[in-house]
C-alpha positions as CSV (number, residue, x, y, z in Angstrom):
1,X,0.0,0.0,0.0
2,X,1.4,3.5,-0.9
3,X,0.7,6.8,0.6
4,X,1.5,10.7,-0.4
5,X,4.8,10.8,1.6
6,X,4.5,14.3,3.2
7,X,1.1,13.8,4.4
8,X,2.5,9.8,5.4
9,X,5.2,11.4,7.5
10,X,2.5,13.9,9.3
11,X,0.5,11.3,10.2
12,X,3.3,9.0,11.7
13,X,4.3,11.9,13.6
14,X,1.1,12.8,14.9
15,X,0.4,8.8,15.4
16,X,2.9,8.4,18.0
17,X,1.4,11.0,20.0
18,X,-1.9,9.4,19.7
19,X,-0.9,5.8,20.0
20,X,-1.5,6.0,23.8
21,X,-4.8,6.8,23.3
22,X,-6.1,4.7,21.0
23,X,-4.5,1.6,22.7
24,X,-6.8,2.9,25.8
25,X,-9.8,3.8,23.6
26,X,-13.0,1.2,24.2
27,X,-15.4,2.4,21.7
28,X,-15.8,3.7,18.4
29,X,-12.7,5.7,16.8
30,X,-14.0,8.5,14.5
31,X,-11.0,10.4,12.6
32,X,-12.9,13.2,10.8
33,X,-11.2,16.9,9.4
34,X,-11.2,18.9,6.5
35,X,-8.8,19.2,3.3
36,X,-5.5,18.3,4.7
37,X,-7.2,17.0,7.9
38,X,-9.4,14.3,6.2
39,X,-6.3,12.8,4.9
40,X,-4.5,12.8,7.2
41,X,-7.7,11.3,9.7
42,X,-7.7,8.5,7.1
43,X,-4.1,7.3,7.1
44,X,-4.1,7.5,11.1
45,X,-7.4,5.6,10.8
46,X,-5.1,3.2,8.6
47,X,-2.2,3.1,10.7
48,X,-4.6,2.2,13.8
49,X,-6.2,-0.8,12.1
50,X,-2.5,-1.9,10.5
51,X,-0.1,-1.4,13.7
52,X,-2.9,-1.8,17.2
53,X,-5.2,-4.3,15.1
54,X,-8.3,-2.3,16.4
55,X,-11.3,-4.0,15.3
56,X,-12.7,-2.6,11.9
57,X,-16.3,-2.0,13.6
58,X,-14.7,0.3,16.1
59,X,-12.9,2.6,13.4
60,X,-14.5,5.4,10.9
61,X,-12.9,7.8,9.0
62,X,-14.9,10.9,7.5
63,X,-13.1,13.2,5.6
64,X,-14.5,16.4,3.7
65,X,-13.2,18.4,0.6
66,X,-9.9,16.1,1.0
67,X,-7.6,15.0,-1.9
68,X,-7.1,10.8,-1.9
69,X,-3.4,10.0,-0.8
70,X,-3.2,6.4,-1.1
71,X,-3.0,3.8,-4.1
72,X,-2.2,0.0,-3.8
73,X,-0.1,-1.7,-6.2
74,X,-1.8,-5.2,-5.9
75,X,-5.0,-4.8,-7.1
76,X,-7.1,-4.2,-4.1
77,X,-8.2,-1.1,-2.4
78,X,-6.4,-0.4,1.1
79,X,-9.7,-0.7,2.9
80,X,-9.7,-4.3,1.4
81,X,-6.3,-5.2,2.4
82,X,-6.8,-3.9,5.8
83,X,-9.8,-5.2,6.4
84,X,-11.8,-2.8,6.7
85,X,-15.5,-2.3,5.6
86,X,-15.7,0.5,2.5
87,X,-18.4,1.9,4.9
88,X,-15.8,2.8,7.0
89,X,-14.0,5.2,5.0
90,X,-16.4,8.2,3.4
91,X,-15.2,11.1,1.7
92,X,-17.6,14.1,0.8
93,X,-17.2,16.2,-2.3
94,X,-19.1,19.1,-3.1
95,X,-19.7,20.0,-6.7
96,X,-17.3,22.3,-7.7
97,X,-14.5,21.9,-5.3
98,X,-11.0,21.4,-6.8
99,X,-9.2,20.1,-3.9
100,X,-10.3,16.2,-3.9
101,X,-10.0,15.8,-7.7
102,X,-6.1,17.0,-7.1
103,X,-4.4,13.5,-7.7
104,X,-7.0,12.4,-10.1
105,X,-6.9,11.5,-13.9
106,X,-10.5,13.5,-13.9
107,X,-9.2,16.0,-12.1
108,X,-8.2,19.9,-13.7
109,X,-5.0,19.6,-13.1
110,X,-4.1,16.3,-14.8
111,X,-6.4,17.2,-17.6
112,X,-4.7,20.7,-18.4
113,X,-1.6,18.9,-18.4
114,X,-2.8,16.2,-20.8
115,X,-3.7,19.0,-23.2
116,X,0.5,18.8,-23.8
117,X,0.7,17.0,-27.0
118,X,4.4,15.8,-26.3
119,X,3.2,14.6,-22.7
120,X,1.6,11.5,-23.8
121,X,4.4,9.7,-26.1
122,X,6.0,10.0,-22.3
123,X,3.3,8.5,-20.2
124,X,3.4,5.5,-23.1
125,X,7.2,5.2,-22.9
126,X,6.7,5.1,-19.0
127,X,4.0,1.9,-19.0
128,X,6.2,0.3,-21.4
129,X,9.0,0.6,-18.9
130,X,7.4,-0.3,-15.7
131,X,4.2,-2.0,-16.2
132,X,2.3,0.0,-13.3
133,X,-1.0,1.9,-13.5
134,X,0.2,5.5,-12.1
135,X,0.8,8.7,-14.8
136,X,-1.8,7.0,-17.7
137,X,-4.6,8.9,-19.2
138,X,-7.0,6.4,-16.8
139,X,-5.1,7.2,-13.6
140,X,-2.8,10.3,-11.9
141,X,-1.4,9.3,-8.7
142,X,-4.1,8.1,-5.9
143,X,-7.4,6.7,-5.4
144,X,-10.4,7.3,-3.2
145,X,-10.5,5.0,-0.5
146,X,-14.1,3.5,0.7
147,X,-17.2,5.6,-0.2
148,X,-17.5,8.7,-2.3
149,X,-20.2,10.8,-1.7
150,X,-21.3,14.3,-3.5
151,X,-22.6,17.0,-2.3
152,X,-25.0,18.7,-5.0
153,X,-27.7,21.1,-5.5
154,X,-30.5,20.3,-7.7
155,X,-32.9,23.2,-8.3
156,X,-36.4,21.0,-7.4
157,X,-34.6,18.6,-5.2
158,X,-32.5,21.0,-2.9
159,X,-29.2,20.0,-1.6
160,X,-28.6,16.4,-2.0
161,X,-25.8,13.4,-0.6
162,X,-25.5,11.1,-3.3
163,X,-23.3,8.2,-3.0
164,X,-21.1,7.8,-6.1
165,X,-20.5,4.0,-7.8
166,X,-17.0,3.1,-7.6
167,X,-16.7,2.8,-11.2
168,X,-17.9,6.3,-11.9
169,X,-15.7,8.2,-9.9
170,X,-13.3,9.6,-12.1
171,X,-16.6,10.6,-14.3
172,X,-18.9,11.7,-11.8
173,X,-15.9,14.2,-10.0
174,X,-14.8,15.3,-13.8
175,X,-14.0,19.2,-13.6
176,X,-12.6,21.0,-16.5
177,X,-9.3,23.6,-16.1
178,X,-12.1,26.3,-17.2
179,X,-14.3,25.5,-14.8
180,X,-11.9,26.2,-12.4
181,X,-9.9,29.0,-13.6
182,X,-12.3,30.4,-16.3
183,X,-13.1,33.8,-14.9
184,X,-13.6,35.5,-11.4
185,X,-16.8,33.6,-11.1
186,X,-15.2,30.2,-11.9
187,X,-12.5,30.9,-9.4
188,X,-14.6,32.1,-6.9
189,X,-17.2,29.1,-6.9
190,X,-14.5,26.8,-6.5
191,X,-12.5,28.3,-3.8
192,X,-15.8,28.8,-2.0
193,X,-16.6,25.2,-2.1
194,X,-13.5,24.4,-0.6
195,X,-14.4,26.5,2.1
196,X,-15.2,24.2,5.4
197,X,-18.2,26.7,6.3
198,X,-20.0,25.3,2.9
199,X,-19.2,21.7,3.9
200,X,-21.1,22.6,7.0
201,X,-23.6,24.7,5.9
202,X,-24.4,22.1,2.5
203,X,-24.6,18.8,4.4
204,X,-26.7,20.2,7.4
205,X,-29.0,21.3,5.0
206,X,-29.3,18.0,3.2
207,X,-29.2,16.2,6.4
208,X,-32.5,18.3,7.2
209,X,-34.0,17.8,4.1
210,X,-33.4,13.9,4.4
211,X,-35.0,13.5,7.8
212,X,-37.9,16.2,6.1
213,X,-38.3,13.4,3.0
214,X,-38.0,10.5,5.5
215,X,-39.2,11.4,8.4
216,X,-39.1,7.2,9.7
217,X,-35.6,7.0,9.2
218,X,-34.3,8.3,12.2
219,X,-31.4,5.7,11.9
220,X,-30.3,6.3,9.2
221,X,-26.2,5.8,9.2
222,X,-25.4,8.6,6.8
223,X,-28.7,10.8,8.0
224,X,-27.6,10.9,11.4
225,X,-24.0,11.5,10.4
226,X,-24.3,14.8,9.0
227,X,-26.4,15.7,12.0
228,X,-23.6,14.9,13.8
229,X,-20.9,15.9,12.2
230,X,-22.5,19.3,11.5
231,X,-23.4,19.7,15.3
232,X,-22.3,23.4,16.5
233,X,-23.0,22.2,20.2
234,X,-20.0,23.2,22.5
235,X,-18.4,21.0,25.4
236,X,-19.8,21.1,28.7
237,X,-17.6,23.8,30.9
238,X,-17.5,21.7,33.2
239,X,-16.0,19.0,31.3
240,X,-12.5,17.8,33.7
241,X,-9.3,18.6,31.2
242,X,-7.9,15.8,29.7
243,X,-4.6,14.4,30.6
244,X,-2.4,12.3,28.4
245,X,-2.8,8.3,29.6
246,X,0.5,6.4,30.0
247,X,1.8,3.8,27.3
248,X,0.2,0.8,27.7
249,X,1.5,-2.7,27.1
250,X,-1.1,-4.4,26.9
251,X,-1.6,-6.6,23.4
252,X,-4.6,-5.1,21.3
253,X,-8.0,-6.6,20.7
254,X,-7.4,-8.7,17.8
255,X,-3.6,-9.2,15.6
256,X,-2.7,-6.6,13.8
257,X,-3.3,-6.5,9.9
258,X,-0.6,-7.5,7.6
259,X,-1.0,-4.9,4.8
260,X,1.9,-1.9,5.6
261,X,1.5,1.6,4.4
262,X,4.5,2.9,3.0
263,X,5.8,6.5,1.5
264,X,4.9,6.2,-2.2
């Protein structure tokens, strides 16, 4: 399994800090953040299953406008090789954002670059050579791990999540160079869905159109997730301060998996 190495060597960093933690931890691990943060929730949400062996019912990870850092060079996805339920893993895209289509063949960035007439001769020269899927005209650098969900707004519908096939990712998340950077407007739609207010703001207000449509589904696993996750309620005050628990020794619940993330 490969990872983006910068954002690899953040989260082993921030991982050792957290290790004591999550070997004291009894319930359910939830590794959520935004951009930047969602990756870097994912891969700690990786490193947790691969290193403690943390049961995969007792680990999510939710990431929002984030780019995917992590391919796998033997044909499964990571969540597979790790065990993990794709459930487990949800990314949220919202319709113009540029960010999580950064390290995708779909993506603006790729695309304005395949526009270079003398770039693909080289990407043919370079599968000749070594036979691996990366840098083709189907695939950049990384895929998106679990489920992909996007945020949209339909003009009778009102904001909607929509869970996205796995084989229609790269299509569904396609965003042209002009859509992007093709006037103030453009620019301007794209940095604002980026912003994490709009992540916010659009999935509360599909979450309370979704319990408005379906009113009995009060269970609902993504329904109440947005509810949650879009929750502005502040801790108690009287909440005691945390303090850092001591290493423990102890083995984890269950071996640890054998699929290792490494710096690709």
């Amino acid at each position: 399994l490969l990872a983006h190495s910068g954002i690899l060597g953040i989260a082993e960093e921030m991982y050792r800090d957290l290790e004591p933690w999550l070997r004291d931890s009894g319930g359910e691990l939830v590794f959520a953040g935004h951009s930047l943060g969602g990756a870097l929730g994912m891969l700690l949400c990786f490193l947790a299953r691969s290193r403690l062996g943390l049961g995969p019912d007792r680990l999510r990870s939710l990431s929002f406008g984030s780019p995917p850092v992590t391919t796998s060079t033997t044909g499964t996805s990571c969540c597979q090789a790790l065990g993990l339920p794709e459930s487990a893993v949800r990314s949220f895209v919202l319709d113009k954002d540029p960010i999580p289509r950064s390290f995708l063949a779909s993506g603006p960035t790729y695309q304005l670059a395949m526009r270079q007439q003398w770039l693909r001769p080289l990407l043919s020269a370079r599968q000749l050579l070594f036979q691996d899927s990366l840098l083709s005209e189907d695939k950049f650098l990384y895929d998106f791990e679990g489920q992909v969900f996007m945020v949209r707004w339909q003009q009778e519908e009102g904001y909607e999540v929509e869970l996205v096939p796995k084989d229609r990712i790269l299509e569904e998340l396609a965003l042209e160079p002009e859509e992007v950077a093709g006037g103030a407007m453009s620019l301007f739609r794209a940095v604002s869905d980026h912003n994490h207010f709009n992540y916010t703001a659009e999935l509360a207000a599909a979450a309370a159109l979704l319990r408005k449509k379906r009113p009995s589904s009060v269970n609902d696993d993504l329904l109440m997730g947005c509810e949650r996750l879009t929750s502005r309620t502040p801790p108690p005050e009287s909440a005691a301060p945390r303090t850092r628990p001591p290493p423990l020794p102890a083995a984890p619940s269950q071996p640890p998996a054998k699929a290792k993330i490494q710096p690709g």
